[in-house]
C-alpha positions as a Python dict, from the first residue, in 0.01 Angstrom:
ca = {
    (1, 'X'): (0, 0, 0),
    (2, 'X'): (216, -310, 41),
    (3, 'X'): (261, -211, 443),
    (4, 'X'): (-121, -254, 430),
    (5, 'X'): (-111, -600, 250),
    (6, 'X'): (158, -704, 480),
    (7, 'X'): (31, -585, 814),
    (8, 'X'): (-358, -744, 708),
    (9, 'X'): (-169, -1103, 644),
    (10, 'X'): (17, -1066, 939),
    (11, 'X'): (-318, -1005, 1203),
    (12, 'X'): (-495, -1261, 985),
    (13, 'X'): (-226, -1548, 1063),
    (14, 'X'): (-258, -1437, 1434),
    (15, 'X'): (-689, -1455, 1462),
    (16, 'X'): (-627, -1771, 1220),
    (17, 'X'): (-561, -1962, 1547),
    (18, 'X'): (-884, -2172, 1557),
    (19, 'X'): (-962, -2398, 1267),
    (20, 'X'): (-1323, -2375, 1342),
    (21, 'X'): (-1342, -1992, 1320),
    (22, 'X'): (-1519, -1828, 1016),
    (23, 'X'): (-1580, -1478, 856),
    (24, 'X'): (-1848, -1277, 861),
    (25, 'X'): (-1969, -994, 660),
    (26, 'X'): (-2247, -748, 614),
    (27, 'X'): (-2203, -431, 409),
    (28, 'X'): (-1839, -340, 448),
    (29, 'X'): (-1785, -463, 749),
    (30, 'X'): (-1591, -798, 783),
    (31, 'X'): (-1568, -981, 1100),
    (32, 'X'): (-1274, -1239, 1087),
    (33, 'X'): (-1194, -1559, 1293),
    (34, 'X'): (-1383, -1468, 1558),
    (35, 'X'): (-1309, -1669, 1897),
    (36, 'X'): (-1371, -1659, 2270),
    (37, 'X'): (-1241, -1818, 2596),
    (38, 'X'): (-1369, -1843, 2919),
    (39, 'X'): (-1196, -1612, 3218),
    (40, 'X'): (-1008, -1763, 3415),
    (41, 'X'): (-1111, -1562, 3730),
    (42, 'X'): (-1322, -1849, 3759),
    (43, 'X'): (-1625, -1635, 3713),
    (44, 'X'): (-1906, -1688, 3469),
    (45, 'X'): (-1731, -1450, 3236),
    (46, 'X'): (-1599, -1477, 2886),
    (47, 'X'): (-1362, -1272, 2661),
    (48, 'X'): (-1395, -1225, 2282),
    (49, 'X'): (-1188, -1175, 2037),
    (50, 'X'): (-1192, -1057, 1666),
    (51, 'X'): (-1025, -916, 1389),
    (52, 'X'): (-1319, -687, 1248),
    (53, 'X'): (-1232, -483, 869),
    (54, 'X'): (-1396, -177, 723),
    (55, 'X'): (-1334, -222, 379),
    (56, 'X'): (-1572, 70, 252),
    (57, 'X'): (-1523, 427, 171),
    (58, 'X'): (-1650, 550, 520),
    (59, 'X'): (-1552, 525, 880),
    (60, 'X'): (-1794, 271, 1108),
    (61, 'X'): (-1846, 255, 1495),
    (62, 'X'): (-1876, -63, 1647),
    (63, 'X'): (-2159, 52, 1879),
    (64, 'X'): (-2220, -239, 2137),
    (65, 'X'): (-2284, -639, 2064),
    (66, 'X'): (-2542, -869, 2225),
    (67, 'X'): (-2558, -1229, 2288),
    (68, 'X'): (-2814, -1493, 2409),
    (69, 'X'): (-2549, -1661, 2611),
    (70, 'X'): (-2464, -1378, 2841),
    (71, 'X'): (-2664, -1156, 3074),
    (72, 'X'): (-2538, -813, 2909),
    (73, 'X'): (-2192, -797, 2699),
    (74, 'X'): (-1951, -518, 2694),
    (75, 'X'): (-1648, -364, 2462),
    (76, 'X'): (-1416, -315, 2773),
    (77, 'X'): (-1041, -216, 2716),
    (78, 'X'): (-741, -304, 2927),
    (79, 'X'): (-554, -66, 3095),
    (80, 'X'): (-216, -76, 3303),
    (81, 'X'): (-210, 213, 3591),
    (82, 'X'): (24, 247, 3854),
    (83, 'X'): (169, -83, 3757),
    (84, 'X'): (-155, -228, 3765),
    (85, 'X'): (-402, -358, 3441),
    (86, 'X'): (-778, -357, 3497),
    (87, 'X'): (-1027, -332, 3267),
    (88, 'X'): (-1296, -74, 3198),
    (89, 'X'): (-1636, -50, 2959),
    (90, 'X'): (-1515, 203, 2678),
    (91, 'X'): (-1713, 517, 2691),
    (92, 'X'): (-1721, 608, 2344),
    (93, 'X'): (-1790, 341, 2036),
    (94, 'X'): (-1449, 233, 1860),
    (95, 'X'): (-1411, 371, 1545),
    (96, 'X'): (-1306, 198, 1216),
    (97, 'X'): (-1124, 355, 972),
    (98, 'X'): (-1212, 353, 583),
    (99, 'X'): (-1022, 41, 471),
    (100, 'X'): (-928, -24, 787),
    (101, 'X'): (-887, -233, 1098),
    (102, 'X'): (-994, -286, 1414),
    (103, 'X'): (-819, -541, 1638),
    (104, 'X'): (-989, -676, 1962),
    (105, 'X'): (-710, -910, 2154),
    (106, 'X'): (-613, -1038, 2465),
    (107, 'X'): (-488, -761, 2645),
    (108, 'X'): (-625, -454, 2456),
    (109, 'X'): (-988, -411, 2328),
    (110, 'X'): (-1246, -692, 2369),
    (111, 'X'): (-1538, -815, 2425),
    (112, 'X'): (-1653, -882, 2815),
    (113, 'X'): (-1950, -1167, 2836),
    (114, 'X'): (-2113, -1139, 3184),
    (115, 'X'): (-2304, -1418, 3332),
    (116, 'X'): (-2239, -1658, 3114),
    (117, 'X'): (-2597, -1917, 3154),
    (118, 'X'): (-2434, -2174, 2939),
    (119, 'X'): (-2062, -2418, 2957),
    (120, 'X'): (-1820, -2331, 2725),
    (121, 'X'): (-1709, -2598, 2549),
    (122, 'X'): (-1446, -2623, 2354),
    (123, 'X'): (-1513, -2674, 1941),
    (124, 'X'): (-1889, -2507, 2013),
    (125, 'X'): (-1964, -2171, 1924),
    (126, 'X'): (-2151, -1868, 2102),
    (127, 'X'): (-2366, -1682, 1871),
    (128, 'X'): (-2354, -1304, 1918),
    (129, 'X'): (-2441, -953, 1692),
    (130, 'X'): (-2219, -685, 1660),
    (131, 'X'): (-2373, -330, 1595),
    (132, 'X'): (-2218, -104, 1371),
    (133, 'X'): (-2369, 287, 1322),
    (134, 'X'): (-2358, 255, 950),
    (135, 'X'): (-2343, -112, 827),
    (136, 'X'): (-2626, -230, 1131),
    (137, 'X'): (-2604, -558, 1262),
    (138, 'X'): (-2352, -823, 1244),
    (139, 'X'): (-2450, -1181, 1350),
    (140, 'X'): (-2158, -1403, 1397),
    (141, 'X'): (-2008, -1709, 1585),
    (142, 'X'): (-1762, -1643, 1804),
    (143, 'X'): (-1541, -1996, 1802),
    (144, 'X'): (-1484, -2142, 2230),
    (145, 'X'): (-1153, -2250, 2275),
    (146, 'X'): (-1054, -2315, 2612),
    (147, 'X'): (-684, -2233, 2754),
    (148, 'X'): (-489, -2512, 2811),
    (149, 'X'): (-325, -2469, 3159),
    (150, 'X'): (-28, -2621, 3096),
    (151, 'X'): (291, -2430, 3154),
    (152, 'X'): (466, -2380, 2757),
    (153, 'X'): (823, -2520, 2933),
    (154, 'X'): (765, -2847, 3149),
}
């Protein structure tokens, strides 16, 4: 039990990033902090990020999410082959464990906005709704922070 406090304050200091960032929650679902940054393919493309817990008695899928700001969105996960990472659309809804967590990073799982109509700017927010086979729909602010470019070590 105290692994499971620790290792929930530990990936809630690293979503935490963004003072701007809130919580959301519907049911037993919990979507915290939020955030997303613009790709910097240079595309009209964004990636999301949250820290989403299933604090019922029952596991959850996180079916798809939609957003006004975006021609279609996807759940895509990253993937190193042959030395290579690319990303792909997931197949199958991620499940969420009872009391559990799922973490969508840079990286790993998130959330691919394609077409992006709008600027992102940073401090604004993109509404979006996450849909969940048990606990419905989620409707939540994802935070915009844009990368600085600046190398960490002059």
């Amino acid at each position: 039990m105290r692994f499971n406090f620790c290792l929930a304050f530990f990936l809630l200091t690293v979503f935490c990033s963004s003072a701007l960032a809130e919580n959301f929650t519907k049911g037993d679902i919990t979507v915290e902090s939020p955030w997303v940054q613009k790709s910097d393919t240079g595309e009209k493309r964004a990636e999301g990020f949250a820290l989403i817990h299933n604090g019922g008695f029952n596991a959850d899928r996180l079916v798809s999410i939609t957003s006004d700001i975006s021609d279609h969105v996807v759940i895509h996960e990253t993937i190193k082959q042959y030395g290579k990472v690319k990303m792909q659309k997931l197949k199958e809804p991620l499940t969420i464990e009872p009391n559990g967590y799922l973490e969508l990073k840079p990286g790993d799982y998130h959330f691919m906005f394609f077409n992006c109509q709008d600027e992102l700017r940073d401090g604004e927010f993109v509404p979006a709704v996450l849909h969940f086979e048990k606990n419905g729909d989620v409707k939540i602010n994802f935070a915009i922070e844009i990368k600085d470019d600046k190398p960490d070590n002059p």
